[in-house]
C-alpha positions as MATLAB code, in Angstrom:
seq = 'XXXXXXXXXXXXXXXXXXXXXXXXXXXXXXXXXXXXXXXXXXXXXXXXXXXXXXXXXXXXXXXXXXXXXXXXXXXXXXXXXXXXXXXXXXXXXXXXXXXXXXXXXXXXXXXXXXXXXXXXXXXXXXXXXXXXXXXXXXXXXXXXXXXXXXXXXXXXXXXXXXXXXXXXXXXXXXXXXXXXXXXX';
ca = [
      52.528   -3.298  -15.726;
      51.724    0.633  -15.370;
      50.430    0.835  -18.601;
      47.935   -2.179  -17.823;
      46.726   -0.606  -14.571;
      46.505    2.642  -16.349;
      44.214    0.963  -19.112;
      42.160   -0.704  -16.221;
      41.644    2.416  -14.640;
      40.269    4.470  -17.809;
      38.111    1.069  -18.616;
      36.449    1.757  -15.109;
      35.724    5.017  -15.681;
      34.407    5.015  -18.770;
      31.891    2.197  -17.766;
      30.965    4.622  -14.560;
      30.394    7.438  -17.002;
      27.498    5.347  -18.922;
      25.839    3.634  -15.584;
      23.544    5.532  -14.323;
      21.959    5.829  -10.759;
      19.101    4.235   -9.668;
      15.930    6.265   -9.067;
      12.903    5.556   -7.616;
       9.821    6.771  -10.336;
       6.599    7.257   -8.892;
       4.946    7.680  -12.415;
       6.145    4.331  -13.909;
       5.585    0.850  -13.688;
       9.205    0.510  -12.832;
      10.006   -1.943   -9.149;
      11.415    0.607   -7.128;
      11.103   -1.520   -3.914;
       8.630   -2.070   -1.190;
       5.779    1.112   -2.274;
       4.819    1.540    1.455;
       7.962    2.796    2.475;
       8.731    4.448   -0.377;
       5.677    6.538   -1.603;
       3.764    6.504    1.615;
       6.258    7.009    4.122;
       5.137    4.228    6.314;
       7.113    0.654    6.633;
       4.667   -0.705    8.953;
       2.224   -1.405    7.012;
       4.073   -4.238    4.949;
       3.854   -7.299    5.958;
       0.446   -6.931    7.222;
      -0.211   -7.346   10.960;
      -2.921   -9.791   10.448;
      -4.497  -12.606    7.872;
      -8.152  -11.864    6.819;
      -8.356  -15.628    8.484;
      -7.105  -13.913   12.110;
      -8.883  -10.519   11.325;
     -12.285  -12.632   10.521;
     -11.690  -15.111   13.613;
     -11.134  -11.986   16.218;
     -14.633  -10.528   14.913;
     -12.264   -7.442   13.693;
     -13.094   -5.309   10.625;
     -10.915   -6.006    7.311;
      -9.278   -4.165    4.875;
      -7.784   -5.679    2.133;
      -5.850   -3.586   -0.515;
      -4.297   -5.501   -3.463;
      -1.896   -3.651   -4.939;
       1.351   -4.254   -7.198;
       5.182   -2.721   -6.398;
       5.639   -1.894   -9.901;
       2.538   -0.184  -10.673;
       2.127    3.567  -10.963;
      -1.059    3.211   -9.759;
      -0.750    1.300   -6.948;
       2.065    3.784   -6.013;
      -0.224    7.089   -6.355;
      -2.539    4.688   -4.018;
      -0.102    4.118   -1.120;
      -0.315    7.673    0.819;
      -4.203    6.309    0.834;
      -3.644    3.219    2.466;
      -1.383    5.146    4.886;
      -4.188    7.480    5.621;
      -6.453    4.846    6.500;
      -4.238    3.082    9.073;
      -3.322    6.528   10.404;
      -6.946    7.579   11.313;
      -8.568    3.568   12.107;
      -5.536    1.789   13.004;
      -6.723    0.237   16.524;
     -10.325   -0.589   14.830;
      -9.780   -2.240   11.936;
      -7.233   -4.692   10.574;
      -5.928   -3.222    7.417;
      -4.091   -5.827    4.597;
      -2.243   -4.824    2.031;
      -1.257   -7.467    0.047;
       0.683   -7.821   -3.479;
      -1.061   -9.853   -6.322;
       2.358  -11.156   -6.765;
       1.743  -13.954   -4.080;
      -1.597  -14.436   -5.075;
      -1.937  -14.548   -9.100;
      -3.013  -18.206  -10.216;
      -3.872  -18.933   -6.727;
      -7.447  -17.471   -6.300;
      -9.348  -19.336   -3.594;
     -12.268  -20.696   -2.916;
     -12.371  -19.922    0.821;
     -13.748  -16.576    1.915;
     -11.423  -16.830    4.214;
      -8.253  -16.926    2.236;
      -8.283  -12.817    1.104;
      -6.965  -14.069   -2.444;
     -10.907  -15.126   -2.796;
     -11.703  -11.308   -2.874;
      -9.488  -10.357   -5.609;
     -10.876   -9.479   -9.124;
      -8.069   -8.976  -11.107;
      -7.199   -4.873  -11.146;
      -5.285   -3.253   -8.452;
      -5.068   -1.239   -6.506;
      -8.527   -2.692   -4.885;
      -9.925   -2.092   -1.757;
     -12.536   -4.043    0.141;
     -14.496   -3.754    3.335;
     -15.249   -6.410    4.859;
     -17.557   -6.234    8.573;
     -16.525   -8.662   11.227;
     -19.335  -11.082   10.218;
     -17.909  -11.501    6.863;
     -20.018   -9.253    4.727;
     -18.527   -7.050    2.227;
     -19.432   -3.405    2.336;
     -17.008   -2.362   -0.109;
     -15.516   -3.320   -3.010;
     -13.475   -0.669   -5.374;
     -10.883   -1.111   -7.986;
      -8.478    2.085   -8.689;
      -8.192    5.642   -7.005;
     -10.730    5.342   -4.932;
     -11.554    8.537   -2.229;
     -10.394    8.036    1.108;
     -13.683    9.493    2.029;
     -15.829    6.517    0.492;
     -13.538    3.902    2.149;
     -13.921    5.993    5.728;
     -17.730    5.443    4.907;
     -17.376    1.891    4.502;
     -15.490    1.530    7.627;
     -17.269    3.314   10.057;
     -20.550    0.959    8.521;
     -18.458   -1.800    9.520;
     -17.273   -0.382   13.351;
     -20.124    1.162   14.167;
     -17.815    4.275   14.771;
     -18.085    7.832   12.924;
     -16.074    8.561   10.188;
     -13.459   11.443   10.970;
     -15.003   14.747   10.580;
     -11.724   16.628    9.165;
      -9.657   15.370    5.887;
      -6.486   13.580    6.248;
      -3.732   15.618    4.157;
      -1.674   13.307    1.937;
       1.685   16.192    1.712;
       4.273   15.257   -0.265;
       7.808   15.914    0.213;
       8.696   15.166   -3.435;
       8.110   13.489   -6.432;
       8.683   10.408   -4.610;
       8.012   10.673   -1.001;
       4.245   11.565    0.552;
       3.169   11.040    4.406;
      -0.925   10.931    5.705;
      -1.431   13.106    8.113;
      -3.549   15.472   10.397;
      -1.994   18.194   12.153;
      -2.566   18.046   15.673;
      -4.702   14.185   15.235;
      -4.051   11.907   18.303;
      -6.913    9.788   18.448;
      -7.047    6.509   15.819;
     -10.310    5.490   15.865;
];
């Protein structure tokens, strides 16, 4: 019986020796998990807040962003996203929402945000509180363009200083603005 649990043991830690340890990889389209928390440092944004059916129904400017978990560039995206709900988060209702729920599903209803989508993430769109699109970008788009689009839609200035995306590693990266304490 000792030389049985002696054989088990060694068994065990040979298999150890050839798992290795998961690792979260920014630069690969490898599902790491939730990319809000993850590569944006900010768990609040998923699940969103609000539908684009609530958002449009309060009179409230929408942003949708559809973006993927496993996607290396949805991932680079995220400390974007981030940076928009950090400087506009009482104006605007921002939606992030994975094409995983919404692929095959496209709607009719310009109400229903899966009607927006075109097919390429990430992509970001604008949309005013009387429905119209202002903006409609596929990819890395500036945070500076999307500000734009959003302060057409508020009626608010943009934010005269640039939010600093600073990354903590290859993995981690936080929106911020030293000393900011106003959201727009």
């Amino acid at each position: 019986m000792n030389k049985i649990l002696i054989k088990l043991i060694f068994a065990f830690i040979l298999v150890l020796l050839f798992i290795s340890p998961v690792q979260a990889a920014r630069d690969t389209d490898s599902f790491d998990g939730n990319i809000y928390p993850i590569y944006a440092g900010n768990g609040s944004l998923v699940p969103p807040a609000s539908t684009l059916e609530q958002s449009l129904k309060n009179k409230r400017t929408s942003v949708l962003v559809f973006y993927l978990d496993d996607s290396t560039t949805s991932k680079v995206f995220a400390p974007v996203v981030s940076g928009i709900k950090l400087l506009w988060s009482s104006s605007i209702d921002i939606i992030p929402l994975t094409i995983d729920d919404i692929q095959d599903r496209q709607s009719l209803d310009p109400n229903n945000a899966s009607y927006y989508w075109r097919g390429k993430i990430p992509q970001t769109v604008v949309i005013n509180p009387l429905g119209e699109v202002l903006f409609d970008k596929e990819g890395q788009v500036p945070i500076e363009d999307i500000n734009q689009a959003i302060s057409k839609a508020t009626g608010k200035k943009p934010p005269d200083f640039k939010v600093n995306i600073k990354s903590y590693n290859e993995y981690n990266s936080e929106a911020s603005k030293q000393g900011y304490t106003d959201p727009r």
